[in-house]
PDB file with SEQRES, HELIX, SHEET and CRYST1 records, atoms N, CA, C and O in Angstrom:
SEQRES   1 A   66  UNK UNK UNK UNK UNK UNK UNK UNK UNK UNK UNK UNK UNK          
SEQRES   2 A   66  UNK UNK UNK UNK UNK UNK UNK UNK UNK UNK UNK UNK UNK          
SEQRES   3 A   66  UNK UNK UNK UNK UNK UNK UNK UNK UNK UNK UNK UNK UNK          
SEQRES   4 A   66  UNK UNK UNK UNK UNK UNK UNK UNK UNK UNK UNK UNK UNK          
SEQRES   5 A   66  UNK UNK UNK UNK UNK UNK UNK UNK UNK UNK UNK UNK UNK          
SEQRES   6 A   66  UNK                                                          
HELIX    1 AA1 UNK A   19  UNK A   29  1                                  11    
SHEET    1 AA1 3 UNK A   3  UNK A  13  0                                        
SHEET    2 AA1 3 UNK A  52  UNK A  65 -1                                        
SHEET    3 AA1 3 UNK A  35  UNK A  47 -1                                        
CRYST1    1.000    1.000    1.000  90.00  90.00  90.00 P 1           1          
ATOM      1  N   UNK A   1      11.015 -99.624-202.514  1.00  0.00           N  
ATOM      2  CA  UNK A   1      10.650 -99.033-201.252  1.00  0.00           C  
ATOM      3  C   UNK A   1      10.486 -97.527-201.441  1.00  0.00           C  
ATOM      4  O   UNK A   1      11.292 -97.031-202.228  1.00  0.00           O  
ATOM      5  N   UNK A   2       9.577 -96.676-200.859  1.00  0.00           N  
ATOM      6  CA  UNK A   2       9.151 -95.554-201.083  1.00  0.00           C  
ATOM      7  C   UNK A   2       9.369 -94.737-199.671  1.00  0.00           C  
ATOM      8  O   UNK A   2       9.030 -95.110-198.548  1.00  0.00           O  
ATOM      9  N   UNK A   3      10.021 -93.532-200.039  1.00  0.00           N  
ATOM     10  CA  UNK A   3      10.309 -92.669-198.879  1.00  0.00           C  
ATOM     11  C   UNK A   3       9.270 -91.286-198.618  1.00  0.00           C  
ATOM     12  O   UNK A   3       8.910 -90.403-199.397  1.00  0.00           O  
ATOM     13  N   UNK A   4       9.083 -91.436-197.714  1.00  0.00           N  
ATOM     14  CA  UNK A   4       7.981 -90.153-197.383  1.00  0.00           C  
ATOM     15  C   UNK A   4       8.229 -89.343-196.718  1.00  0.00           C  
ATOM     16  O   UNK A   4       9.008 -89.514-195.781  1.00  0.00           O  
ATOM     17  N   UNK A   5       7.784 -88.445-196.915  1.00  0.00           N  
ATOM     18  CA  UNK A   5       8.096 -87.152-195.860  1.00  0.00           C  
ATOM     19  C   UNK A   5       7.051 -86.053-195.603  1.00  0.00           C  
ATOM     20  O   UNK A   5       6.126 -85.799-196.375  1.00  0.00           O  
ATOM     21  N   UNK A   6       7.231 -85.588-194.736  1.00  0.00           N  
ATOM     22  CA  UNK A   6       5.930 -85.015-193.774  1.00  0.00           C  
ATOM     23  C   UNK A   6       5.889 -83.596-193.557  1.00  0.00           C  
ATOM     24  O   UNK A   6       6.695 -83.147-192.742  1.00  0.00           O  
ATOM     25  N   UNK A   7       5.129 -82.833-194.112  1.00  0.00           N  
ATOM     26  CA  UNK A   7       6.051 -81.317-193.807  1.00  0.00           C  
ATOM     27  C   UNK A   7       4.154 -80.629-193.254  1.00  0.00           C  
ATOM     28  O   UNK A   7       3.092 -80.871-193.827  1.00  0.00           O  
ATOM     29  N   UNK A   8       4.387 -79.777-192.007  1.00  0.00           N  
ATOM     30  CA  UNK A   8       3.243 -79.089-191.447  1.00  0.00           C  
ATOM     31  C   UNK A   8       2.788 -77.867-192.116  1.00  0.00           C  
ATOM     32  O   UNK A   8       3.660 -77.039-192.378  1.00  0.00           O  
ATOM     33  N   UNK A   9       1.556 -77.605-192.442  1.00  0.00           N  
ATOM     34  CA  UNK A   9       0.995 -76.511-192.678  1.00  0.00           C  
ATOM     35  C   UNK A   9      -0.137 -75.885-192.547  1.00  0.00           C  
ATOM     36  O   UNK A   9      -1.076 -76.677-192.631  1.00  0.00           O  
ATOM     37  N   UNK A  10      -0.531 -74.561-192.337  1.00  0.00           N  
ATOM     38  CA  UNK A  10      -1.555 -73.685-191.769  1.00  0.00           C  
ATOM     39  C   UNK A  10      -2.323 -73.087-193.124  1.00  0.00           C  
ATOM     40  O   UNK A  10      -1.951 -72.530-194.157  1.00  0.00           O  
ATOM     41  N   UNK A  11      -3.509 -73.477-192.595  1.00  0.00           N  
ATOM     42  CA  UNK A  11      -4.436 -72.487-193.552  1.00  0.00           C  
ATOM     43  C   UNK A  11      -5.453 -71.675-193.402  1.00  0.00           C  
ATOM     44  O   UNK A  11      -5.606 -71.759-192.183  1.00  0.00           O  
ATOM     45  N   UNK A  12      -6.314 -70.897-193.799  1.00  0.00           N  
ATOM     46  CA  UNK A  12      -7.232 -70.817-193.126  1.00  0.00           C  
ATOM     47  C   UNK A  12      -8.440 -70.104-194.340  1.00  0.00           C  
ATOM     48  O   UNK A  12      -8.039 -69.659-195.415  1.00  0.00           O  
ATOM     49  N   UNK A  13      -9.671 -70.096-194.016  1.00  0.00           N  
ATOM     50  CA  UNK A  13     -10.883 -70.092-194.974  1.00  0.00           C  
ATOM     51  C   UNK A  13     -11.932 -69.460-194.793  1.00  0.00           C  
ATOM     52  O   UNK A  13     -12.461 -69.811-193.738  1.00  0.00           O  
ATOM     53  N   UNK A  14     -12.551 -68.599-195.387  1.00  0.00           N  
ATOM     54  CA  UNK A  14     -13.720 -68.180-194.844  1.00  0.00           C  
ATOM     55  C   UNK A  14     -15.165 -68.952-195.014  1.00  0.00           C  
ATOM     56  O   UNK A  14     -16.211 -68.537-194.514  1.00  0.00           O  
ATOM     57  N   UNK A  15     -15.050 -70.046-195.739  1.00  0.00           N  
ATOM     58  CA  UNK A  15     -15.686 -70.768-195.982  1.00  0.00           C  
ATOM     59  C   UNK A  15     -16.120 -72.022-194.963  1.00  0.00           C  
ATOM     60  O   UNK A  15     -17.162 -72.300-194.369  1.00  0.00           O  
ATOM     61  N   UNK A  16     -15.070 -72.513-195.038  1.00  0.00           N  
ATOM     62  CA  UNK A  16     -15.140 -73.747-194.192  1.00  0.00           C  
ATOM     63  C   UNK A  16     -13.816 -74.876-193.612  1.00  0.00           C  
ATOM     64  O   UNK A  16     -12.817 -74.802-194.327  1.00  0.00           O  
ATOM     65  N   UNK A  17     -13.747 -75.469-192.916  1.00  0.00           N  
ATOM     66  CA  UNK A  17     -12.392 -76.063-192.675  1.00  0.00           C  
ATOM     67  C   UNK A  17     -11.903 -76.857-193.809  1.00  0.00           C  
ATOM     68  O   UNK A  17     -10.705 -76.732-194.058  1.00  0.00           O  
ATOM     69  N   UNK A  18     -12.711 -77.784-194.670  1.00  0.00           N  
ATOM     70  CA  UNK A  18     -12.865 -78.463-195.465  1.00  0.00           C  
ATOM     71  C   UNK A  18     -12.025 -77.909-197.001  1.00  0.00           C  
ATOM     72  O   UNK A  18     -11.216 -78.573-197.650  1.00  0.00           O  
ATOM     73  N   UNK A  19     -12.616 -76.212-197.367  1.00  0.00           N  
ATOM     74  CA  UNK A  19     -12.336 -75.499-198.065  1.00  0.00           C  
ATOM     75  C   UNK A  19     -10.695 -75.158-197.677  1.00  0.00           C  
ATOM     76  O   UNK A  19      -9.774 -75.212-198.492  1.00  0.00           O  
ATOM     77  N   UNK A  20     -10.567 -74.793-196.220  1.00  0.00           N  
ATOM     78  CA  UNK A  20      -9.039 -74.523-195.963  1.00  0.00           C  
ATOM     79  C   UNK A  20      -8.182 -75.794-196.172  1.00  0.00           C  
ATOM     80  O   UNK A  20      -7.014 -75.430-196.033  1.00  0.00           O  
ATOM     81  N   UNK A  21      -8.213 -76.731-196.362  1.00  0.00           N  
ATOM     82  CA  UNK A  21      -7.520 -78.051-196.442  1.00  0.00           C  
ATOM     83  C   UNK A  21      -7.488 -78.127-198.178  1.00  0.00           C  
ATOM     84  O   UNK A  21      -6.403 -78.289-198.737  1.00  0.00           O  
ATOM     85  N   UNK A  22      -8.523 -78.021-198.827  1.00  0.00           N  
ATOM     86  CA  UNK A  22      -8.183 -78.044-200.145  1.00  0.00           C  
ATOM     87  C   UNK A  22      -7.411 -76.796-200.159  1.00  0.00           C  
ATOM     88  O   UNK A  22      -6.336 -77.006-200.722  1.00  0.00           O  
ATOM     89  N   UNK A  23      -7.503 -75.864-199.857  1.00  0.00           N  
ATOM     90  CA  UNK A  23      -6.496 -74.734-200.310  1.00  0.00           C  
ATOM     91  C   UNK A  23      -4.988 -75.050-199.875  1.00  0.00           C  
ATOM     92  O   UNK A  23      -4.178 -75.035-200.802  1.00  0.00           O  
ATOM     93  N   UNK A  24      -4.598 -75.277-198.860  1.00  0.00           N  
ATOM     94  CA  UNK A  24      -3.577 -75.412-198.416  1.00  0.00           C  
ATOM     95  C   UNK A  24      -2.267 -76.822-199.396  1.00  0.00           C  
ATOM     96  O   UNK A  24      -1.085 -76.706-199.719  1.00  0.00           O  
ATOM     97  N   UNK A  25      -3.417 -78.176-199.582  1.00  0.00           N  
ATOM     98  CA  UNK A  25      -3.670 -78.924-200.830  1.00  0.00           C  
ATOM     99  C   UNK A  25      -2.581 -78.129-201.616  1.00  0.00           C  
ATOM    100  O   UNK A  25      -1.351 -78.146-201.614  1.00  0.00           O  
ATOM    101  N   UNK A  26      -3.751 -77.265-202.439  1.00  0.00           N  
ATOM    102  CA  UNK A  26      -3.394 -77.191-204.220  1.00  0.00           C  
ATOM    103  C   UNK A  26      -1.864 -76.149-203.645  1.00  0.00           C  
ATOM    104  O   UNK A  26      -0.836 -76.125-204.323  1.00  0.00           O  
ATOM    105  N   UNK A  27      -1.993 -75.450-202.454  1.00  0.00           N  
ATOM    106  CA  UNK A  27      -0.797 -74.407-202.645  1.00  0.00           C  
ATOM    107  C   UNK A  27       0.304 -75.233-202.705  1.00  0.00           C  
ATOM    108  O   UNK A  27       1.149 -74.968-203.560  1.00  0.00           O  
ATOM    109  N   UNK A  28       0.508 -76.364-201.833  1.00  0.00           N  
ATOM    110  CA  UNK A  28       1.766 -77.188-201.565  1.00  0.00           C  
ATOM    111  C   UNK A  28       1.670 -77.507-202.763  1.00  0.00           C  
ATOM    112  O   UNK A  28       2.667 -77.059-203.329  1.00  0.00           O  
ATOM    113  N   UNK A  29       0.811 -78.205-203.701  1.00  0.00           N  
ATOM    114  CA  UNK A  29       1.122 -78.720-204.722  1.00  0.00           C  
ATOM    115  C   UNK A  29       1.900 -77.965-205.535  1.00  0.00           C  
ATOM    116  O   UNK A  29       2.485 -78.651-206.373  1.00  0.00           O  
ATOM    117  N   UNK A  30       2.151 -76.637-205.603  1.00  0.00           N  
ATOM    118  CA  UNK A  30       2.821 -76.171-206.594  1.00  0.00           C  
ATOM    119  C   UNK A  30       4.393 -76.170-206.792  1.00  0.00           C  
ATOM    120  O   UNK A  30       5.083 -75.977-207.793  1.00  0.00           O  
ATOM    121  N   UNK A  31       4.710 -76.460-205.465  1.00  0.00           N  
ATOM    122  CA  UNK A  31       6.374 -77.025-205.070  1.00  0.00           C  
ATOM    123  C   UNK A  31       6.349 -78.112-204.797  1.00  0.00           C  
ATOM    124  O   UNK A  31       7.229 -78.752-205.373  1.00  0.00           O  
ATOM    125  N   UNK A  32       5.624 -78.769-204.046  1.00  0.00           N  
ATOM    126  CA  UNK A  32       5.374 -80.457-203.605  1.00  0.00           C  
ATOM    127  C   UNK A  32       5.048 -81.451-204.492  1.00  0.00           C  
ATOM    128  O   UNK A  32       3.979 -81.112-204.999  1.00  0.00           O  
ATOM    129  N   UNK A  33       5.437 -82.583-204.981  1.00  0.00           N  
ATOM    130  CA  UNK A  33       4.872 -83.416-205.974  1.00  0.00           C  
ATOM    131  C   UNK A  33       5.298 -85.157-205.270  1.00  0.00           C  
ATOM    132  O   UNK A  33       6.062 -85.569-204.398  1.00  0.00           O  
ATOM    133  N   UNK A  34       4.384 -85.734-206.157  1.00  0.00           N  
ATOM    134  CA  UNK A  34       3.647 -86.829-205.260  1.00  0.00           C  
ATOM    135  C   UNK A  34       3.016 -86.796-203.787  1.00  0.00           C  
ATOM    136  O   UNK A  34       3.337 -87.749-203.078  1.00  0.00           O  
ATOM    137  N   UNK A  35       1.998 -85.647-203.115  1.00  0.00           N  
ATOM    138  CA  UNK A  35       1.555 -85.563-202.283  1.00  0.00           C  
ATOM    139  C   UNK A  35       0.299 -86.876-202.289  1.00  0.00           C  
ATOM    140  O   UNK A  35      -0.598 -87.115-203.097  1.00  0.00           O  
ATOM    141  N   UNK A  36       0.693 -87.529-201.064  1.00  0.00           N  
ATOM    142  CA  UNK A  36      -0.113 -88.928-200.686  1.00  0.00           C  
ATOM    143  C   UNK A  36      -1.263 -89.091-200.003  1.00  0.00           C  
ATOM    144  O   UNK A  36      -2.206 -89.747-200.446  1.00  0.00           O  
ATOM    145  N   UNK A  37      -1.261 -88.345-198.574  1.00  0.00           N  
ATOM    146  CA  UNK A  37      -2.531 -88.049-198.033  1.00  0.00           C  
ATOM    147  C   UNK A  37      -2.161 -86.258-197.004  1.00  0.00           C  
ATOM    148  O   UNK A  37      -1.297 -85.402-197.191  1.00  0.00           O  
ATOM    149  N   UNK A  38      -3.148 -86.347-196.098  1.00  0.00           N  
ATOM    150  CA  UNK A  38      -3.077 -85.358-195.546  1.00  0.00           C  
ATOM    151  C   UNK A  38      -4.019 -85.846-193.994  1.00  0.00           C  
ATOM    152  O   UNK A  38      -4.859 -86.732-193.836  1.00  0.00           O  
ATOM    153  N   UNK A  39      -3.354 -84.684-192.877  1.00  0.00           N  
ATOM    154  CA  UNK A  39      -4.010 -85.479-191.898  1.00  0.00           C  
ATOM    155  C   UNK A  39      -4.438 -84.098-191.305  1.00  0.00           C  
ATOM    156  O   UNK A  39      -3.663 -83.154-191.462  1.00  0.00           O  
ATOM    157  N   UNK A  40      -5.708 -83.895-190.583  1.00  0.00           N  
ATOM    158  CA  UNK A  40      -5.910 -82.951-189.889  1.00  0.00           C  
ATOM    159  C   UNK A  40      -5.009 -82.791-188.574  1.00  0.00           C  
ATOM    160  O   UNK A  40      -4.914 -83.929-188.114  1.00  0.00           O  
ATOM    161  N   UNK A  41      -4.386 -81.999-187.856  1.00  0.00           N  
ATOM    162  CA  UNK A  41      -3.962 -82.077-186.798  1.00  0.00           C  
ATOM    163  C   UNK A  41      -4.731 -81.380-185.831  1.00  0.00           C  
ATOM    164  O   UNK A  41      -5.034 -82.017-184.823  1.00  0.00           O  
ATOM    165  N   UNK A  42      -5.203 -79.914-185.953  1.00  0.00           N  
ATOM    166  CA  UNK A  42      -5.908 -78.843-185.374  1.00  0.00           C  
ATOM    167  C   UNK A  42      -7.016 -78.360-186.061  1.00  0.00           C  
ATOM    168  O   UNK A  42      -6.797 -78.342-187.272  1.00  0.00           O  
ATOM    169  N   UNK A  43      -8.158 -77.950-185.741  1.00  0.00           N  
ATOM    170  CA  UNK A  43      -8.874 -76.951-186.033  1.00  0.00           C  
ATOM    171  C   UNK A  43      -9.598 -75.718-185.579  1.00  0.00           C  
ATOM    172  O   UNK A  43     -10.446 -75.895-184.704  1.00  0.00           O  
ATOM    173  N   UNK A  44      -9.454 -74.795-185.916  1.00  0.00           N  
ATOM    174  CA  UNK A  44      -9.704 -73.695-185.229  1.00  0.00           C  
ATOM    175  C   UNK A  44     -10.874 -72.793-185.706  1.00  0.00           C  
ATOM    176  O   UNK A  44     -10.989 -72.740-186.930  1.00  0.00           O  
ATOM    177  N   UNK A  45     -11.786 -72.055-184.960  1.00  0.00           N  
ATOM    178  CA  UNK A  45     -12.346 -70.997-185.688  1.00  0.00           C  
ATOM    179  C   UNK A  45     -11.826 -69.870-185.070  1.00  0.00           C  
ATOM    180  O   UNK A  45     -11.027 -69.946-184.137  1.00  0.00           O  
ATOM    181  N   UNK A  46     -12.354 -68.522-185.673  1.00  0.00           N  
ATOM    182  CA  UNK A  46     -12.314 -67.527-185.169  1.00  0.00           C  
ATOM    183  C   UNK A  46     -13.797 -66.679-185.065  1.00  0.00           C  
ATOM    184  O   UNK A  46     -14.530 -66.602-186.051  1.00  0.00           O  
ATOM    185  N   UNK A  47     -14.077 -66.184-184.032  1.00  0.00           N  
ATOM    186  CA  UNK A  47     -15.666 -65.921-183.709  1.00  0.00           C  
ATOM    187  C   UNK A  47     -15.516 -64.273-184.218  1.00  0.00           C  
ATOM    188  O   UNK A  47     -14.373 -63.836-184.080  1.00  0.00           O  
ATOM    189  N   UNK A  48     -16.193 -63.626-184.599  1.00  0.00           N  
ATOM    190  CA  UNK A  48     -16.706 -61.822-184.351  1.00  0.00           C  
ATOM    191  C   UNK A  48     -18.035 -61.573-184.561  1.00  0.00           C  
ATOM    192  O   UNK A  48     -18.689 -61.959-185.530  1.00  0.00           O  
ATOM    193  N   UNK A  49     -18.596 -60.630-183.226  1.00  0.00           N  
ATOM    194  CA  UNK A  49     -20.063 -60.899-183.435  1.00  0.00           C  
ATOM    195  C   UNK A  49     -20.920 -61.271-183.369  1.00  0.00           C  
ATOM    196  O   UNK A  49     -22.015 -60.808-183.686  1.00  0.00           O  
ATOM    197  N   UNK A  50     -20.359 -63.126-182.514  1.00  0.00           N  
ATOM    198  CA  UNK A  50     -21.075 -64.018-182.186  1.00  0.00           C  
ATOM    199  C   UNK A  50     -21.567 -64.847-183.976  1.00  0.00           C  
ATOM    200  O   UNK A  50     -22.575 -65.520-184.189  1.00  0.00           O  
ATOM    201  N   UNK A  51     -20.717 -64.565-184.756  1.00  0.00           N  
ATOM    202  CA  UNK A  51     -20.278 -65.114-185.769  1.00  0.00           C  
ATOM    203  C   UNK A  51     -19.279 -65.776-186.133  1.00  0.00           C  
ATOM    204  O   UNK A  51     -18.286 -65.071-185.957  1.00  0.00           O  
ATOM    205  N   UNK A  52     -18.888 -67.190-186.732  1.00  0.00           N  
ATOM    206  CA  UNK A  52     -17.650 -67.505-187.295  1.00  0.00           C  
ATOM    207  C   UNK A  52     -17.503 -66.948-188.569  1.00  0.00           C  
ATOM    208  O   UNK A  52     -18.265 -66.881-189.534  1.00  0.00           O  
ATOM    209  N   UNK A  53     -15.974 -66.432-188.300  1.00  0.00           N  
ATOM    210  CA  UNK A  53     -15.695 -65.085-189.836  1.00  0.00           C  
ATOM    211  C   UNK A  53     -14.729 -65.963-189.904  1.00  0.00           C  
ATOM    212  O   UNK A  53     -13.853 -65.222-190.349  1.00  0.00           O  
ATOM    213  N   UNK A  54     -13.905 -67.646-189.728  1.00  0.00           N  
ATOM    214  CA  UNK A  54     -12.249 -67.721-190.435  1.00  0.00           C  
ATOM    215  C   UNK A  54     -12.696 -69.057-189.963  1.00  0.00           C  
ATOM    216  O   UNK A  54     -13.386 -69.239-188.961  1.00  0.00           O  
ATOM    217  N   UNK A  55     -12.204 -70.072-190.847  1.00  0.00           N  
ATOM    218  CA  UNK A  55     -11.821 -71.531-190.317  1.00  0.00           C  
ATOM    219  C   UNK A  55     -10.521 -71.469-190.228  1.00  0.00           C  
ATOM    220  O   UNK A  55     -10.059 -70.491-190.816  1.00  0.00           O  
ATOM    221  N   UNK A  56      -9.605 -72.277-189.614  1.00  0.00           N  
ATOM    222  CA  UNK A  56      -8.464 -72.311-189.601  1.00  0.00           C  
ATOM    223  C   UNK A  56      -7.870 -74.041-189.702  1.00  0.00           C  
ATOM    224  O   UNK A  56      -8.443 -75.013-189.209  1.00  0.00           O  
ATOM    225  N   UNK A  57      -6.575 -74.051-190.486  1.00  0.00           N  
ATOM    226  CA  UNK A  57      -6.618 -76.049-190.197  1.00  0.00           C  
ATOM    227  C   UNK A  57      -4.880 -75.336-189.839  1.00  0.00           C  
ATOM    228  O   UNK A  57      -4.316 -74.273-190.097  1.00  0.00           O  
ATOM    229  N   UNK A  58      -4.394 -77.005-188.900  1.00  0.00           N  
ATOM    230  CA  UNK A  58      -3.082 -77.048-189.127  1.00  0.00           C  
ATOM    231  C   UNK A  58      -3.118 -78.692-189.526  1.00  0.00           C  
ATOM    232  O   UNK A  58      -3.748 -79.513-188.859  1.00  0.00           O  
ATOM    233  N   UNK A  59      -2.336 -79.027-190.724  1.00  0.00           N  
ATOM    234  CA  UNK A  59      -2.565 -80.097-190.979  1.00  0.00           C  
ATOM    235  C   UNK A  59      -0.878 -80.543-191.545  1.00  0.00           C  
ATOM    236  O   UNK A  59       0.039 -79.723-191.592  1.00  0.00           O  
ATOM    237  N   UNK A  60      -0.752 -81.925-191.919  1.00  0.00           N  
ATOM    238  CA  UNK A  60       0.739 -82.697-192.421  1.00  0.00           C  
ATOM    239  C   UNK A  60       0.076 -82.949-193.433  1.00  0.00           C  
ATOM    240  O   UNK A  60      -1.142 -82.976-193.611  1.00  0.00           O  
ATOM    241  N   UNK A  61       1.086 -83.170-194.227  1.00  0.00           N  
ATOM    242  CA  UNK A  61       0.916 -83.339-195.839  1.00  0.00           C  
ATOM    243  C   UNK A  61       2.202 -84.358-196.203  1.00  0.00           C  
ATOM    244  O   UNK A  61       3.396 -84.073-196.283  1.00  0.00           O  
ATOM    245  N   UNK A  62       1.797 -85.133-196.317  1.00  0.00           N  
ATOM    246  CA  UNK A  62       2.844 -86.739-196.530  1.00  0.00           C  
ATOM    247  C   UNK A  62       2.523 -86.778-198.155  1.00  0.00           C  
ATOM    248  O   UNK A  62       1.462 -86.796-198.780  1.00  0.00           O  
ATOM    249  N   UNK A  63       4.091 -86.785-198.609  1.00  0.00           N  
ATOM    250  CA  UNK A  63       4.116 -87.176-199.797  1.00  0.00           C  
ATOM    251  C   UNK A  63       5.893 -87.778-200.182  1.00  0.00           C  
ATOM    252  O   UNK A  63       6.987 -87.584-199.652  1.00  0.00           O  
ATOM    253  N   UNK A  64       5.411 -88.570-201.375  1.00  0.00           N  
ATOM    254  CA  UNK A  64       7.009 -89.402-201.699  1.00  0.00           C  
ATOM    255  C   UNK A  64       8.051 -88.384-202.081  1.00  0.00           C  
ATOM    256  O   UNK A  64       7.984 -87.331-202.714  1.00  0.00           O  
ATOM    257  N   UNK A  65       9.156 -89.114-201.424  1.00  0.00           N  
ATOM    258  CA  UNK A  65      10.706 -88.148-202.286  1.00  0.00           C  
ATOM    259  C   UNK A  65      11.224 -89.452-202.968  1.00  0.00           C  
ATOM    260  O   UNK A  65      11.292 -90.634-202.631  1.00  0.00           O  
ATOM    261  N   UNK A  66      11.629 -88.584-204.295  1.00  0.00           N  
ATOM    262  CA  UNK A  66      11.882 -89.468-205.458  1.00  0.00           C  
ATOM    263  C   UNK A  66      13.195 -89.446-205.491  1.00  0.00           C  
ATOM    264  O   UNK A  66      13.803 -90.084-206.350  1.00  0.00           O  
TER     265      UNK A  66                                                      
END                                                                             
């Protein structure tokens, strides 16, 4: 039986929301191990200019404790 656990986190991108989710990804990965999936919860932009200058995600990151 496998135990999981769920921990929230914020990112954000100038690229794209997509880009902020892989970033947020590889950062957990560097303390986090066996990360399983990931779920969007929020997404945000930020406008200036009548431009989007920031994606923003808040997302869960489910992975096993060993």
């Amino acid at each position: 039986m496998a135990v999981l656990k769920v921990i929230e986190v914020l990112s954000n991108s100038e690229k794209s929301w997509e880009d902020a989710t892989k970033k947020a990804v590889k950062h957990a990965a560097k303390s986090v191990k066996n990360i399983r999936s990931v779920y969007i919860q929020e997404q945000q932009a930020v406008v200036k200019d009548q431009e989007v200058t920031e994606f923003r995600v808040n997302l869960k990151i489910t992975f096993e404790v060993n």
